[in-house]
C-alpha positions in Angstrom: 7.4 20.0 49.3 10.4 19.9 47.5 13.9 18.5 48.8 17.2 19.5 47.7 19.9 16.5 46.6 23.7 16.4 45.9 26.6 13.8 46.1 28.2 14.0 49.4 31.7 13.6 47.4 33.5 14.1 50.7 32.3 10.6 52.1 34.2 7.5 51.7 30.9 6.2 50.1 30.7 7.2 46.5 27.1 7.0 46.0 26.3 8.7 49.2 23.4 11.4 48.1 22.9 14.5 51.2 19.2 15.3 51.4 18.3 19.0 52.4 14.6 19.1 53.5 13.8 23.0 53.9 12.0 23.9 56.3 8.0 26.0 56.1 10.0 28.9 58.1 13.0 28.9 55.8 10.9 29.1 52.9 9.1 32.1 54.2 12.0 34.1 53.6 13.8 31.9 50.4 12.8 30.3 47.3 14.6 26.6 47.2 17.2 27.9 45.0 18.7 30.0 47.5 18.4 27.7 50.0 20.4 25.3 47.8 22.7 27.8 46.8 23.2 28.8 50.7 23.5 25.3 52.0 24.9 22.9 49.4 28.6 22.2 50.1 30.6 25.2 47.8 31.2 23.7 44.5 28.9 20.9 44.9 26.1 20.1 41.9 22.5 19.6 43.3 18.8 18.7 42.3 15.7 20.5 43.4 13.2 17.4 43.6 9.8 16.5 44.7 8.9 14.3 48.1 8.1 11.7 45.4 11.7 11.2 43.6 13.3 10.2 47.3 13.0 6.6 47.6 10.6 5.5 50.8 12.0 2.4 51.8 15.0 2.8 54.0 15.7 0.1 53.6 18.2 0.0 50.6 18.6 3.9 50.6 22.5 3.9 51.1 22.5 2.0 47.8 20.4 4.9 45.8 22.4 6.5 43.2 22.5 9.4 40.9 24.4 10.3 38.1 26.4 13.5 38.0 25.1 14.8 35.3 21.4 14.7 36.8 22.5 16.8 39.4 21.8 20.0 36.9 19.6 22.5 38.9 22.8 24.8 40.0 25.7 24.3 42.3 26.4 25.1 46.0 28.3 28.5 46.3 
């Protein structure tokens, strides 16, 4: 399943990444990309990814990064 990822720039924490799991009814209706588009902050760069890209251990996850200019698969409207 894929997740959608984007830099939550309105946090005090710079390298605070949002995670948007859709859900099996959402995706009846809409691909990812329109999810994304619908529910990424307006403005905001995100990254359709795979289950497998989001670290598992929570137990360093606020300290995962990304770097802006991976965040190229569109950006929140």
């Amino acid at each position: 399943m894929s997740k959608i990822i984007y830099k939550n720039q309105s946090s005090n924490i710079q390298s605070d990444i949002s995670i948007i799991t859709p859900t099996p009814e959402a995706l009846q209706t809409m691909t990812v990309d329109e999810i994304a588009k619908k529910d990424v902050p307006t403005g905001f760069a995100y990254k359709i990814v795979d289950d497998d890209f989001i670290p598992t251990d929570r137990t360093f996850r606020n300290a995962w990064t990304i770097n802006n200019n991976e965040l190229t698969d569109g950006v929140g409207d």
